[in-house]
Backbone as CSV, one residue per row, in Angstrom:
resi,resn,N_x,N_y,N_z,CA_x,CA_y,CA_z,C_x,C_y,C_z
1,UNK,76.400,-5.540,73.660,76.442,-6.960,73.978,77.153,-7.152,75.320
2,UNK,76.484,-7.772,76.147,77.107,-8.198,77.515,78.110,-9.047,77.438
3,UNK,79.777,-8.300,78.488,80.792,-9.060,78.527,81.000,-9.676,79.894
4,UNK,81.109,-10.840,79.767,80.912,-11.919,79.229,79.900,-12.464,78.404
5,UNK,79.683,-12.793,77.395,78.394,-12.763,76.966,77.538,-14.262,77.735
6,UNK,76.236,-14.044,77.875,75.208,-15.125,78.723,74.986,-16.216,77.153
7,UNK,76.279,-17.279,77.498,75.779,-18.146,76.673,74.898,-19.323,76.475
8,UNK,74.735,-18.931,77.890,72.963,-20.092,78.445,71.986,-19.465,78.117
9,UNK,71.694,-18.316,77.582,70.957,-17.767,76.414,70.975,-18.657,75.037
10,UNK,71.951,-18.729,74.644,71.301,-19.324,73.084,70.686,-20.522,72.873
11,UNK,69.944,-21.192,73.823,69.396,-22.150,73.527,67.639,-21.529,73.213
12,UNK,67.604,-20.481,73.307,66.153,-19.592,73.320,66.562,-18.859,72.476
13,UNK,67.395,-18.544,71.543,67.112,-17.514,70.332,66.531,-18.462,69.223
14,UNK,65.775,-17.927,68.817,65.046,-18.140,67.605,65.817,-18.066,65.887
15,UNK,66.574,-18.753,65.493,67.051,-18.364,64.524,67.033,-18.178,63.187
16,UNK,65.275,-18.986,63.502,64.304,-19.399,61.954,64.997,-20.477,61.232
17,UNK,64.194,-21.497,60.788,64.769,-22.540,60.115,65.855,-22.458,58.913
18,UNK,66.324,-23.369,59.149,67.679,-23.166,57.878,66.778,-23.441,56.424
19,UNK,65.903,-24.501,56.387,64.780,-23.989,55.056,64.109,-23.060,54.800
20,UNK,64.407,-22.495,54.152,63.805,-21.142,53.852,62.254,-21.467,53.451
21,UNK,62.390,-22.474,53.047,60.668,-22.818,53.037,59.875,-23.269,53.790
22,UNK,60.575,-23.323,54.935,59.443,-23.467,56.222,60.117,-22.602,56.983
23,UNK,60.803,-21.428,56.740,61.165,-20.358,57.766,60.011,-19.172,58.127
24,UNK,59.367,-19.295,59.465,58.507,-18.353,59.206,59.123,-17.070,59.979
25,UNK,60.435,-17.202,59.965,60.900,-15.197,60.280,61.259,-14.751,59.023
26,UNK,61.405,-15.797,57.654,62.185,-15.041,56.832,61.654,-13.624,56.644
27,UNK,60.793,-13.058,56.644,60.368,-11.569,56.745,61.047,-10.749,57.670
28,UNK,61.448,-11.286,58.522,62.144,-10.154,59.942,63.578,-10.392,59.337
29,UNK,64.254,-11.540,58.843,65.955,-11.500,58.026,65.641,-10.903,56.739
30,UNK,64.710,-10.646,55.749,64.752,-10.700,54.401,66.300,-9.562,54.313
31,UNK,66.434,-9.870,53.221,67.547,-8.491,52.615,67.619,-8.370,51.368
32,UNK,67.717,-7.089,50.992,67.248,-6.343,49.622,69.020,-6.419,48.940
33,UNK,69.019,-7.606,48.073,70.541,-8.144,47.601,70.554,-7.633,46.141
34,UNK,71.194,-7.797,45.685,71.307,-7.497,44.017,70.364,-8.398,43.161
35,UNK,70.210,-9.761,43.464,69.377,-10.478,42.910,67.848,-10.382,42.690
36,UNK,67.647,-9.658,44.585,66.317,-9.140,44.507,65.906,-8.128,44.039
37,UNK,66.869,-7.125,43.948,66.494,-5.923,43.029,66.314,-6.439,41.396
38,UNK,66.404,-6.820,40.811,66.754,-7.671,39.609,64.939,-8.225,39.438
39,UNK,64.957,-8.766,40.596,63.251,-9.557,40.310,62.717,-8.581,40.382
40,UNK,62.884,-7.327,41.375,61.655,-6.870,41.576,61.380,-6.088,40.385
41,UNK,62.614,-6.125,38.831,62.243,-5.412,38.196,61.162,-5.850,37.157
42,UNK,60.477,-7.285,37.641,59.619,-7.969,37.089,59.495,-7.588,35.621
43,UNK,61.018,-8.494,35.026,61.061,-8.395,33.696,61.760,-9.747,33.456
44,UNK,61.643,-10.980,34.003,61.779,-12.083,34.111,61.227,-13.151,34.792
45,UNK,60.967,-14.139,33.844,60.385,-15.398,34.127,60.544,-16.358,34.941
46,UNK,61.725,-16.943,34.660,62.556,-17.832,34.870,63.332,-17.312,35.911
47,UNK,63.705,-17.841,37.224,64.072,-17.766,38.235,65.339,-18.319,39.074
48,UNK,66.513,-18.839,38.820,67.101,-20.042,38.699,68.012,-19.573,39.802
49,UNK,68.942,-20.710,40.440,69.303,-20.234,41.299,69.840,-21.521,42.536
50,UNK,71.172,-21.812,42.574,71.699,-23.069,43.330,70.933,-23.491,44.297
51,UNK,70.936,-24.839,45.308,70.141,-25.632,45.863,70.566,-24.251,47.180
52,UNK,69.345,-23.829,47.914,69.143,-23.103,49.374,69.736,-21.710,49.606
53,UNK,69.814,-21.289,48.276,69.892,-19.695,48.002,68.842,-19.096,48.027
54,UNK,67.240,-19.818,48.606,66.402,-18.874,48.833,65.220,-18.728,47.602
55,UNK,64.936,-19.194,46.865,64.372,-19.670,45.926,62.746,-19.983,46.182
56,UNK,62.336,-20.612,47.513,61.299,-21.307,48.164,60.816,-20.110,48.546
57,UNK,61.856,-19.657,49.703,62.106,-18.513,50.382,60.939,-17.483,49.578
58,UNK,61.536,-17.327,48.725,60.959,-15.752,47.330,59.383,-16.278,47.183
59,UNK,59.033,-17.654,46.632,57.848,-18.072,46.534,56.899,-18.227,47.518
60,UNK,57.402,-18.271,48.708,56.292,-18.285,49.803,56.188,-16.814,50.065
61,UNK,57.396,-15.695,49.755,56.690,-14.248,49.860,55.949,-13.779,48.868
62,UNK,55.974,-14.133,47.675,54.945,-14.038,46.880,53.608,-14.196,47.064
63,UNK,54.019,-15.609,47.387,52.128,-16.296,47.962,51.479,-15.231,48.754
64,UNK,52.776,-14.697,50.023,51.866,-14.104,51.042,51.676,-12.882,50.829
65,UNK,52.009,-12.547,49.625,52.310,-10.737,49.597,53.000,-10.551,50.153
66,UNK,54.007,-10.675,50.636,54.373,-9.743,51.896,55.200,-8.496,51.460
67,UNK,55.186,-7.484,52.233,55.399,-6.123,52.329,56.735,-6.239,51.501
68,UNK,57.675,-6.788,51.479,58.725,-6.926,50.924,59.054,-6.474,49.482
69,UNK,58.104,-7.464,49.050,57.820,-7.126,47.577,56.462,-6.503,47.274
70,UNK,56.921,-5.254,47.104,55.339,-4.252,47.439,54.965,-4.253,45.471
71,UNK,56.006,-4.370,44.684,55.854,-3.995,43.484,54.544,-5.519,43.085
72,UNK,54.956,-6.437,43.734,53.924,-7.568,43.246,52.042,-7.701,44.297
73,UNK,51.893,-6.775,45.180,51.423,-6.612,46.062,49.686,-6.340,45.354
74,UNK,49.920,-5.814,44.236,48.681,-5.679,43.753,48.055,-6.236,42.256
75,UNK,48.610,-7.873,42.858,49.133,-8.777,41.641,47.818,-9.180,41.998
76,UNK,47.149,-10.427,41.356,46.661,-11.724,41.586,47.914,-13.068,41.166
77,UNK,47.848,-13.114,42.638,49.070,-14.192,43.143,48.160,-16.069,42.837
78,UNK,48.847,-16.519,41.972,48.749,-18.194,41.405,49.316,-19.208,41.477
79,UNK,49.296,-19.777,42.691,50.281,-20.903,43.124,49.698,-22.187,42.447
80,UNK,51.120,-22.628,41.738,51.212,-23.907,41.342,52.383,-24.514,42.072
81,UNK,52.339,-25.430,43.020,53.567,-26.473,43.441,53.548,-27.648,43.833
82,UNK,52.416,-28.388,43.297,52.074,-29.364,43.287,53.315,-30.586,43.000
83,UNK,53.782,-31.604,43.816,54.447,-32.436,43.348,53.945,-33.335,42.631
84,UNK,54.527,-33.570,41.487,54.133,-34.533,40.424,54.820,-35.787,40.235
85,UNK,54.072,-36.638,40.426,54.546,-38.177,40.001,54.442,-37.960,38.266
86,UNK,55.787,-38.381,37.926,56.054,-38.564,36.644,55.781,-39.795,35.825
87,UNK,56.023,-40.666,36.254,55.633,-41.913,35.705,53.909,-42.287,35.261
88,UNK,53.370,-41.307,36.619,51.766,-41.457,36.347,51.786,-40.437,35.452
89,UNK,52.336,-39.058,35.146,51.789,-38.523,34.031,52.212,-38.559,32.749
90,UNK,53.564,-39.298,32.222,53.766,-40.181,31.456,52.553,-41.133,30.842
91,UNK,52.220,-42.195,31.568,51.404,-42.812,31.145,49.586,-42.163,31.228
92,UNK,49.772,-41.161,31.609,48.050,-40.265,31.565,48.288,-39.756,30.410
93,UNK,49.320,-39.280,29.437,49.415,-38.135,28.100,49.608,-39.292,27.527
94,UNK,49.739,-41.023,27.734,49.757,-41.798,26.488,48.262,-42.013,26.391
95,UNK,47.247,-42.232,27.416,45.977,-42.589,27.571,45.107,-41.715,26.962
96,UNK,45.323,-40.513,27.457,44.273,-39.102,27.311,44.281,-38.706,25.954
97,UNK,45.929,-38.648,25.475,46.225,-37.826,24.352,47.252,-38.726,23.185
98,UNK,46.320,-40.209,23.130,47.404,-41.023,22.314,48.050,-40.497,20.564
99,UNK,46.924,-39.235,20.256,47.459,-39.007,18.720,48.899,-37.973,18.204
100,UNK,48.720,-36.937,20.053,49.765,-36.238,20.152,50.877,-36.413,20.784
101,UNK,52.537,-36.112,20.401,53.644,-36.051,20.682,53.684,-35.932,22.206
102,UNK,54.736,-36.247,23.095,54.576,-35.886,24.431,54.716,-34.154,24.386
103,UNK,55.824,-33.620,23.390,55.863,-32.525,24.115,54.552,-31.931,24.283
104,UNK,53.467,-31.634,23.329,52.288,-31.402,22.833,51.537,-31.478,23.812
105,UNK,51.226,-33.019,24.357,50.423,-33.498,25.500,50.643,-32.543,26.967
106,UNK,52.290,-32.339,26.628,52.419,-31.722,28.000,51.949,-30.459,28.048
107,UNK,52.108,-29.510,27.299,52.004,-28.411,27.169,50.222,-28.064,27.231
108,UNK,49.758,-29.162,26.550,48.336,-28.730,27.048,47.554,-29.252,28.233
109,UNK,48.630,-30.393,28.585,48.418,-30.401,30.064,48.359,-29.154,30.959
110,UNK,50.013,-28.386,30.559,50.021,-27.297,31.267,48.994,-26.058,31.359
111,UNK,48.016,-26.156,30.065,47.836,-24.799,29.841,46.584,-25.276,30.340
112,UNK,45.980,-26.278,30.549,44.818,-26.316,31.229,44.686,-26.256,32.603
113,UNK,46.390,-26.743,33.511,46.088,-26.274,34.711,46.234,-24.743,35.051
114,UNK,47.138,-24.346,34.293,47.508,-23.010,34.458,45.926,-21.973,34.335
115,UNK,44.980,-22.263,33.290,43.862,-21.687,33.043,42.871,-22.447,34.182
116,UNK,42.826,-23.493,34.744,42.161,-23.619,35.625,42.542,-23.093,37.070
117,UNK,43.864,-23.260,37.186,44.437,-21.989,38.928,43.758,-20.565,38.656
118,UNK,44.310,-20.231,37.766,43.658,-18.554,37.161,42.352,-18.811,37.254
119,UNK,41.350,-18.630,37.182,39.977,-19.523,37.032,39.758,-19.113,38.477
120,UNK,39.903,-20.332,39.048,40.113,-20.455,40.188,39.969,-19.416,41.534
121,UNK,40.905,-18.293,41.305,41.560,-17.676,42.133,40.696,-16.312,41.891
122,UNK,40.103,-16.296,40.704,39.449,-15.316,39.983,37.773,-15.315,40.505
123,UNK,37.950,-16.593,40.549,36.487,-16.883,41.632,36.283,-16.240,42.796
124,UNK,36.975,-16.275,43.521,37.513,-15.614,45.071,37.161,-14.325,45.211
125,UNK,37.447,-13.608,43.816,37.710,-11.746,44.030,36.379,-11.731,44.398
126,UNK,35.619,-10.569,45.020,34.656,-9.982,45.191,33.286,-9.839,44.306
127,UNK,32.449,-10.139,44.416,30.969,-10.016,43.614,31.267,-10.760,42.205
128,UNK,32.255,-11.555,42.171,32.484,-12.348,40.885,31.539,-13.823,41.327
129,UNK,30.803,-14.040,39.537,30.925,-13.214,38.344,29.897,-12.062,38.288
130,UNK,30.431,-10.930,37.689,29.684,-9.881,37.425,29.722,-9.077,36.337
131,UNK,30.015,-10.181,35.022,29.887,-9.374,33.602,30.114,-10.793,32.985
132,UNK,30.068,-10.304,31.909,29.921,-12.123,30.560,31.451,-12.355,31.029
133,UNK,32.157,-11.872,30.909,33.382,-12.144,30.714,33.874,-13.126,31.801
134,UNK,33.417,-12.717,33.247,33.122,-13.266,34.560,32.499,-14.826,34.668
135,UNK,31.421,-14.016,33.727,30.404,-15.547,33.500,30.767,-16.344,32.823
136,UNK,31.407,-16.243,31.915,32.018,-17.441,30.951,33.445,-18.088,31.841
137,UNK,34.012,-17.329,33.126,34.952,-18.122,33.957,34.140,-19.067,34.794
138,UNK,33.199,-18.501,35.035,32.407,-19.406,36.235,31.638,-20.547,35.606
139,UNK,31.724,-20.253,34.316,31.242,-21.650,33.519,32.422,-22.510,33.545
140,UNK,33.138,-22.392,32.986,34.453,-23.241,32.675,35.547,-23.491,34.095
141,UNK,35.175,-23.177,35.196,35.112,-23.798,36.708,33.898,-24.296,36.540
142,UNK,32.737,-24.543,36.475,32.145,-25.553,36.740,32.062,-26.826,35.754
143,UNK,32.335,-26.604,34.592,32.781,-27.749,33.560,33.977,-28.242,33.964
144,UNK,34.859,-28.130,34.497,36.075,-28.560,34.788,36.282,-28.816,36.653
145,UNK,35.018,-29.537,37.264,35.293,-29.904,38.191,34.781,-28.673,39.229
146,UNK,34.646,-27.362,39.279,34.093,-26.888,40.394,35.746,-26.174,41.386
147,UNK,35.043,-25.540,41.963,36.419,-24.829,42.615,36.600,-25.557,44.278
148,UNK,37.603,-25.743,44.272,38.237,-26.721,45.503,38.981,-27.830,45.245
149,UNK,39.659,-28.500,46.478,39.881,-29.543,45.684,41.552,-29.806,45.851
150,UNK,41.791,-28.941,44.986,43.482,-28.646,44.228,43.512,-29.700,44.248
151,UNK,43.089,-30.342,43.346,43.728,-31.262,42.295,44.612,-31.707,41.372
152,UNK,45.088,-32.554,41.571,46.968,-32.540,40.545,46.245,-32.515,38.921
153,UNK,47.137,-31.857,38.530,47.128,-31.724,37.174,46.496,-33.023,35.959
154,UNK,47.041,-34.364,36.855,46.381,-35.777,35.670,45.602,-36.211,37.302
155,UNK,45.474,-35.628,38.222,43.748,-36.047,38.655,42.605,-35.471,38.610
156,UNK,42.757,-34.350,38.189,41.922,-33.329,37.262,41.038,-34.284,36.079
157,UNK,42.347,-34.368,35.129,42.072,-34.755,33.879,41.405,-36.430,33.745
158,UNK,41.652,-36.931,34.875,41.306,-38.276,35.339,39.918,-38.259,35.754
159,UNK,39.360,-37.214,36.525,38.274,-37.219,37.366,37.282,-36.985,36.382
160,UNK,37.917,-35.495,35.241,36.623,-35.303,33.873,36.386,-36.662,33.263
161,UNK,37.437,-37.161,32.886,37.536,-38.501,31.419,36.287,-39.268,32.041
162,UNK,36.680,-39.861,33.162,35.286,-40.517,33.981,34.206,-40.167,34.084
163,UNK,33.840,-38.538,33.700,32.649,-38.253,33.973,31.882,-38.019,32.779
164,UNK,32.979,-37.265,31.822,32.372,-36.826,30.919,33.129,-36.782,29.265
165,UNK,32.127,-36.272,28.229,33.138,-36.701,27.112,34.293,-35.285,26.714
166,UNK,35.507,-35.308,26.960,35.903,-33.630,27.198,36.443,-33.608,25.692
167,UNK,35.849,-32.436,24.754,36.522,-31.672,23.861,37.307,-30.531,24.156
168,UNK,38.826,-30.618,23.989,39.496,-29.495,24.224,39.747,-28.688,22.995
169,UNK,40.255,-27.526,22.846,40.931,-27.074,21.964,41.862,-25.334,22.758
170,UNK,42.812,-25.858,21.841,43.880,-24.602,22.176,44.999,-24.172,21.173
171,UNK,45.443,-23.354,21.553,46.755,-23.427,20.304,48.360,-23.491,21.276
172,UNK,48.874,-24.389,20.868,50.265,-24.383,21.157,51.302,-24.421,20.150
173,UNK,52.381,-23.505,21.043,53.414,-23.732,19.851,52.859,-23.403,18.619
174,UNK,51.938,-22.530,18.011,51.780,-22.525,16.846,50.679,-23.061,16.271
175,UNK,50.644,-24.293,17.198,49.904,-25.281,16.697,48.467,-25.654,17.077
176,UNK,47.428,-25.478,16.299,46.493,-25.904,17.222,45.899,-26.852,17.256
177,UNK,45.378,-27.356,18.636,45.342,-28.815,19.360,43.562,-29.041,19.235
178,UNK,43.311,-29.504,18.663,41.772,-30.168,18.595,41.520,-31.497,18.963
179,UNK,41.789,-32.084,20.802,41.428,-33.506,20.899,39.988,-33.589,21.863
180,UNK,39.432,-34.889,21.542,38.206,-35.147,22.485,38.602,-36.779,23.071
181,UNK,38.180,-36.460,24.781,38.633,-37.758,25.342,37.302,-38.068,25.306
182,UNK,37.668,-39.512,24.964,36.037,-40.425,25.852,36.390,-41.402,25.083
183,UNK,35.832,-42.852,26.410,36.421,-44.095,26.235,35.242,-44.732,25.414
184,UNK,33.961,-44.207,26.323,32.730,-44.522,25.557,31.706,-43.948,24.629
185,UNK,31.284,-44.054,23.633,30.396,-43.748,22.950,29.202,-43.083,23.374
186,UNK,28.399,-43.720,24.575,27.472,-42.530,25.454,27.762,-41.626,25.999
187,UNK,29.119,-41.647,26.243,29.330,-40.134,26.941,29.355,-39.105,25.967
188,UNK,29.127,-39.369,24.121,29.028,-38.374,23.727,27.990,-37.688,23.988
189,UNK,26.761,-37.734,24.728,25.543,-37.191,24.609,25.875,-36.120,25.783
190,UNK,26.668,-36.099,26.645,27.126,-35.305,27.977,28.469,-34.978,27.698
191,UNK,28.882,-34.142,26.402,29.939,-33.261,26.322,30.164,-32.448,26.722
192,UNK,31.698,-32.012,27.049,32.072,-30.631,27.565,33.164,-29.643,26.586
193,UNK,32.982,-28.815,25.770,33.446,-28.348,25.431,34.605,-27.054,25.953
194,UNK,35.623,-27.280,25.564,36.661,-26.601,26.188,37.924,-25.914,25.309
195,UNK,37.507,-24.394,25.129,38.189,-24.042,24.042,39.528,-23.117,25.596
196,UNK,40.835,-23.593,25.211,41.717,-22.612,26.340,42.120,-21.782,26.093
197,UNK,41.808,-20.959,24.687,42.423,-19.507,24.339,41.117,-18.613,24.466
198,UNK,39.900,-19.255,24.747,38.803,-18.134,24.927,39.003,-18.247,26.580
199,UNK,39.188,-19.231,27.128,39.932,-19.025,29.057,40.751,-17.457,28.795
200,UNK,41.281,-17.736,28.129,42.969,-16.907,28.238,42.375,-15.463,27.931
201,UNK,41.405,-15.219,26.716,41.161,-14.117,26.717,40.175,-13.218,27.623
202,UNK,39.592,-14.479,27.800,38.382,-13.631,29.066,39.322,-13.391,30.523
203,UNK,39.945,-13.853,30.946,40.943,-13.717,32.195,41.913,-12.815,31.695
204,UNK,42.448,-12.198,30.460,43.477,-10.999,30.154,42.125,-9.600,30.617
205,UNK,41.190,-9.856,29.879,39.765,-9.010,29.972,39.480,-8.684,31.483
206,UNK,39.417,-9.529,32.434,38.825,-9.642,33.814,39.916,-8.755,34.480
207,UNK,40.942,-9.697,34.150,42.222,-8.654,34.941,42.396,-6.889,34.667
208,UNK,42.127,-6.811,33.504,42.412,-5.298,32.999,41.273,-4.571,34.077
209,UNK,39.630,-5.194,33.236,38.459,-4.310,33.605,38.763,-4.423,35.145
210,UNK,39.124,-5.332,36.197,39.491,-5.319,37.295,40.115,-4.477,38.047
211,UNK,41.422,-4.067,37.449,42.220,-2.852,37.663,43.362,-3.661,38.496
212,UNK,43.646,-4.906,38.615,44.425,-5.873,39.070,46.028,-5.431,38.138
213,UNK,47.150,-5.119,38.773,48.439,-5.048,37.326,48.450,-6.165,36.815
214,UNK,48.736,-7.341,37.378,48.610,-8.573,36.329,48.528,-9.595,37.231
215,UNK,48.153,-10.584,36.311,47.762,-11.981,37.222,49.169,-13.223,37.467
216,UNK,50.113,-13.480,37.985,51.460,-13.407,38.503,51.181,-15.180,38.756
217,UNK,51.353,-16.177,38.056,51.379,-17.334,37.913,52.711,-17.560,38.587
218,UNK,53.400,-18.305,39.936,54.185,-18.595,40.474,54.189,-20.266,40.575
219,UNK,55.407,-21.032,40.448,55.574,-22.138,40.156,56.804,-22.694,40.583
220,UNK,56.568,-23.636,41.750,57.627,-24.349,42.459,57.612,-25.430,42.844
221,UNK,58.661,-26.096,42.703,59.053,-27.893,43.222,58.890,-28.144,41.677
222,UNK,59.765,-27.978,41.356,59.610,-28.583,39.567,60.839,-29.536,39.733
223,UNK,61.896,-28.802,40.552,63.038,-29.817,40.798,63.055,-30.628,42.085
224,UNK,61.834,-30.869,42.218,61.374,-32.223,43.491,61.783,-33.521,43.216
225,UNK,62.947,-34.040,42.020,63.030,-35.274,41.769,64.122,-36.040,41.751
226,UNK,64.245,-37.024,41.424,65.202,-37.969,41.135,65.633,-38.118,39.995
227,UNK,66.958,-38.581,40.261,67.186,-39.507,38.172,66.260,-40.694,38.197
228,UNK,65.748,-41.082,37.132,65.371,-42.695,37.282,64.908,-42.318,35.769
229,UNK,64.160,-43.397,35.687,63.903,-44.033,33.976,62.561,-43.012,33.219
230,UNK,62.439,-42.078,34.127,61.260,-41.433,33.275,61.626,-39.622,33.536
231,UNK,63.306,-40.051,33.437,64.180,-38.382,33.769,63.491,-37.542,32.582
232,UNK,63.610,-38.421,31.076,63.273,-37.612,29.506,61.619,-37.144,30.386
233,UNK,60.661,-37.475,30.126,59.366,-36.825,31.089,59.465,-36.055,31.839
234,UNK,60.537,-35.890,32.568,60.557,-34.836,33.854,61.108,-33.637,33.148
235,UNK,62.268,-33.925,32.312,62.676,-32.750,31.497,61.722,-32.107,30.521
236,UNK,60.807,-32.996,29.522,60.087,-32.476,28.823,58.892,-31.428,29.545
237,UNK,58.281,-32.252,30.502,57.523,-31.275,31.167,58.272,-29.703,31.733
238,UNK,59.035,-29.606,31.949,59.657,-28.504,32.568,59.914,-27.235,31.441
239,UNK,60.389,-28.200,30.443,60.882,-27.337,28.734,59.030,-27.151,28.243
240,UNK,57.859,-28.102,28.757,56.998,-28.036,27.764,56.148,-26.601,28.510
241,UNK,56.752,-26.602,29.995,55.957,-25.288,30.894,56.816,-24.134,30.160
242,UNK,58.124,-24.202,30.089,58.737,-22.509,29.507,57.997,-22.339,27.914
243,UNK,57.242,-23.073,26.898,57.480,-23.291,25.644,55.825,-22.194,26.306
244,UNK,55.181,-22.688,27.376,53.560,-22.603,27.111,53.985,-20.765,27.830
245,UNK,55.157,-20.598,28.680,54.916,-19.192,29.045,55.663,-18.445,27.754
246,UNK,56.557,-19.359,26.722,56.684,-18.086,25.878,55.578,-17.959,25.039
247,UNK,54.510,-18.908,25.055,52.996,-18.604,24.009,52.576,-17.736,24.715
248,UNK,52.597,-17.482,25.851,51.440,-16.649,26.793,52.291,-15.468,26.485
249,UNK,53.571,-14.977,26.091,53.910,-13.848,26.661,53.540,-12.190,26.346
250,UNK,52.573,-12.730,25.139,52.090,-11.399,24.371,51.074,-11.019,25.342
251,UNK,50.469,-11.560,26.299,49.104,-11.376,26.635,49.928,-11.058,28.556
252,UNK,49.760,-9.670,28.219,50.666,-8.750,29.476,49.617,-9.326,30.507
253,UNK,48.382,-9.222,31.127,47.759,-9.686,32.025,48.345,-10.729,32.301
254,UNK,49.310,-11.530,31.806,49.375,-13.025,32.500,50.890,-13.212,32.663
255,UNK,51.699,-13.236,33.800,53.024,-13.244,33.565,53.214,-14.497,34.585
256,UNK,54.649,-14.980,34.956,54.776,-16.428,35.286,56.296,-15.794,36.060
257,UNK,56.394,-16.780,36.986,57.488,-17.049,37.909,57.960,-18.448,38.446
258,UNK,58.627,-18.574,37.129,59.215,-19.979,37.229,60.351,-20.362,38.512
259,UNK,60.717,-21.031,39.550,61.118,-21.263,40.215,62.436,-22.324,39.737
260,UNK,63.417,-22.496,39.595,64.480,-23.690,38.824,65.534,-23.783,40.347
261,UNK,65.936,-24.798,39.908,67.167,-24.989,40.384,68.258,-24.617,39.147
262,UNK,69.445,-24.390,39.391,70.354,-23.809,38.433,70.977,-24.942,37.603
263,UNK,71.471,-26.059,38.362,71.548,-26.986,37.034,71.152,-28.391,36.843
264,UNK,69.348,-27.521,36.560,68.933,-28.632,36.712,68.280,-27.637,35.180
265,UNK,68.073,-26.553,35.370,67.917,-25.433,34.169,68.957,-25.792,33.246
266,UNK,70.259,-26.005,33.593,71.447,-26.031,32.472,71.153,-27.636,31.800
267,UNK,70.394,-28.567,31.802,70.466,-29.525,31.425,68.962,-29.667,30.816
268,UNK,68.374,-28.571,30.648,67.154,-28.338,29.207,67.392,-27.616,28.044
269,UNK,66.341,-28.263,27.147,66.849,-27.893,25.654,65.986,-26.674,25.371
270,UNK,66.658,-25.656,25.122,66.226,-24.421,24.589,65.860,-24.070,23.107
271,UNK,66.325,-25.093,21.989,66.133,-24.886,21.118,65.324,-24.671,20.454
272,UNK,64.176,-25.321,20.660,62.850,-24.290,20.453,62.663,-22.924,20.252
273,UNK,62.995,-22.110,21.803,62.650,-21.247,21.877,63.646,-20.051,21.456
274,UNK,64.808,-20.732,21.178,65.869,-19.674,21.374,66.656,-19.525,22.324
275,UNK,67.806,-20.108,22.527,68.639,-19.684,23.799,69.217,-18.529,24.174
276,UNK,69.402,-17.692,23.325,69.438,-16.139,23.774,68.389,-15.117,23.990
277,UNK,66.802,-15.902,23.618,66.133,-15.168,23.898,65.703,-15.622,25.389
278,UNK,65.952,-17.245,25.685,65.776,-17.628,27.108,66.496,-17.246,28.063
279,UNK,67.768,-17.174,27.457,68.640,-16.484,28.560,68.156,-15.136,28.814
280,UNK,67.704,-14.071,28.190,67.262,-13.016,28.702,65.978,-13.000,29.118
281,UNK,65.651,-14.428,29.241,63.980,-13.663,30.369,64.156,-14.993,31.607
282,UNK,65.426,-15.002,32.212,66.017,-15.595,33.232,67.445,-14.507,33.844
283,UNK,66.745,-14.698,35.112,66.863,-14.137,36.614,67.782,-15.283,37.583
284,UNK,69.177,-14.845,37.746,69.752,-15.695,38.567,70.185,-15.501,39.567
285,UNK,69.932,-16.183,40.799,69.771,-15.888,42.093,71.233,-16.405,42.464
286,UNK,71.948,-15.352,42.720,73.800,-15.677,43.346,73.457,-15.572,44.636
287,UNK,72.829,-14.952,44.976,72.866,-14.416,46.554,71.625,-14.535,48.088
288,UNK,71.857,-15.591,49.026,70.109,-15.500,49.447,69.911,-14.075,49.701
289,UNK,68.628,-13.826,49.759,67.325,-13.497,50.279,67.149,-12.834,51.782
290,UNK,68.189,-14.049,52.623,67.458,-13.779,53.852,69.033,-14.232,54.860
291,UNK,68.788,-13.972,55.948,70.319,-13.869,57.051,69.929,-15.128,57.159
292,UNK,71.313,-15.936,57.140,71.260,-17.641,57.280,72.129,-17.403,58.520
């Protein structure tokens, strides 16, 4: 370093943004911390981790692959980070799904976007479709709107109701969900049938015969919000996404990377699932990522 040092230089160093989510050197700072060794042992879900410890940071290297994380490199990478107006999807799970509970509503909210990104992305790979298994994805992208778009989760579900009469079925929680939307009576003649555990099994199938390690569902801006009067909604959705990745978790092709803020995580109810079994498939980020 030159003494005196040329401090009419630092107006030209580059120091990459202090958001890690719009930093595009974080690849030239990354650093291999205790936390990241921890993820890369991709044996956790849940991701949690104080406000600008790098969190965004991790999810945009995911998205891009990047060299960093070579262990996820021969994933099929599934971005969900859609910001969600709560109040509108509040009142879309009273409209769509008036016979079921919110948590219920949410959860199969979730599992239909989650099976439609997968879907989706599965479209993309090479000479697809090219077996039934293929073909029955490329059906259920075109019953569900067609690939493009990225569509929020209740404008999805907004755009079918209008078009057509949608029968879903799935199992959550245990439970399985048998509803059909339609406002009108003629749209029964132009049904769409939509079963989401035959999604789930033909996409565990695709991924294997593929030779893909697994299909790596990543999920961020969940804590994009405010307090206000529809906080219970914002929480349920968040508890109703961990409830739908501990249904998924038998089915190894499909794993998830929940993105949290840390206490915004400490102020959901685990009881459902078990809080010692949640605590062990959560990953906590003490340390960034990248040279601030």
């Amino acid at each position: 370093m030159q003494d005196p040092f040329p401090v009419e230089c630092l107006a030209s160093v580059d120091l990459g943004s202090v958001d890690g989510h719009r930093d595009l050197m974080v690849e030239k700072g990354f650093i291999l911390t205790k936390s990241i060794n921890i993820f890369l042992q991709d044996k956790h879900a849940i991701i949690i981790g104080p406000f600008g410890v790098g969190k965004s940071a991790l999810f945009n290297l995911l998205r891009n692959k990047s060299d960093t994380l070579k262990q996820y490199q021969k994933d099929l990478i599934v971005t969900i980070d859609e910001q969600i107006q709560f109040e509108e999807l509040r009142e879309a799970s009273k409209i769509y799904f008036p016979k079921l509970s919110e948590s219920i509503s949410l959860q199969l909210l979730w599992k239909f976007q989650v099976c439609r990104r997968i879907s989706e992305e599965l479209g993309k790979l090479d000479k697809f479709p090219s077996n039934e298994e293929e073909n029955y994805i490329s059906e259920f992208i075109a019953r569900t709107g067609g690939i493009g778009g990225y569509l929020s989760i209740t404008a999805r579900i907004k755009y079918l109701f209008e078009k057509v009469s949608l029968k879903i079925k799935a199992k959550l929680s245990d439970v399985p969900v048998d509803v059909e939307l339609s406002k009108e009576t003629e749209k029964a003649t132009n049904r769409v049938n939509l079963n989401l555990d035959e999604v789930v099994a033909n996409v565990a199938k695709i991924i294997k015969d593929r030779g893909i390690r697994r299909c790596t569902v990543i999920i961020d801006k969940l804590d994009k919000f405010v307090y206000g009067e529809d906080y219970k909604t914002q929480k349920n959705y968040i508890e109703s996404l961990l409830k739908l990745e501990d249904d998924l978790y038998g089915v190894y092709q499909i794993g998830f990377k929940v993105f949290l803020r840390s206490d915004l995580y400490e102020r959901l109810n685990f009881s459902a699932l078990g809080p010692d079994k949640t605590a062990d498939n959560t990953a906590v980020c003490q340390d960034s990522c990248r040279i601030n």
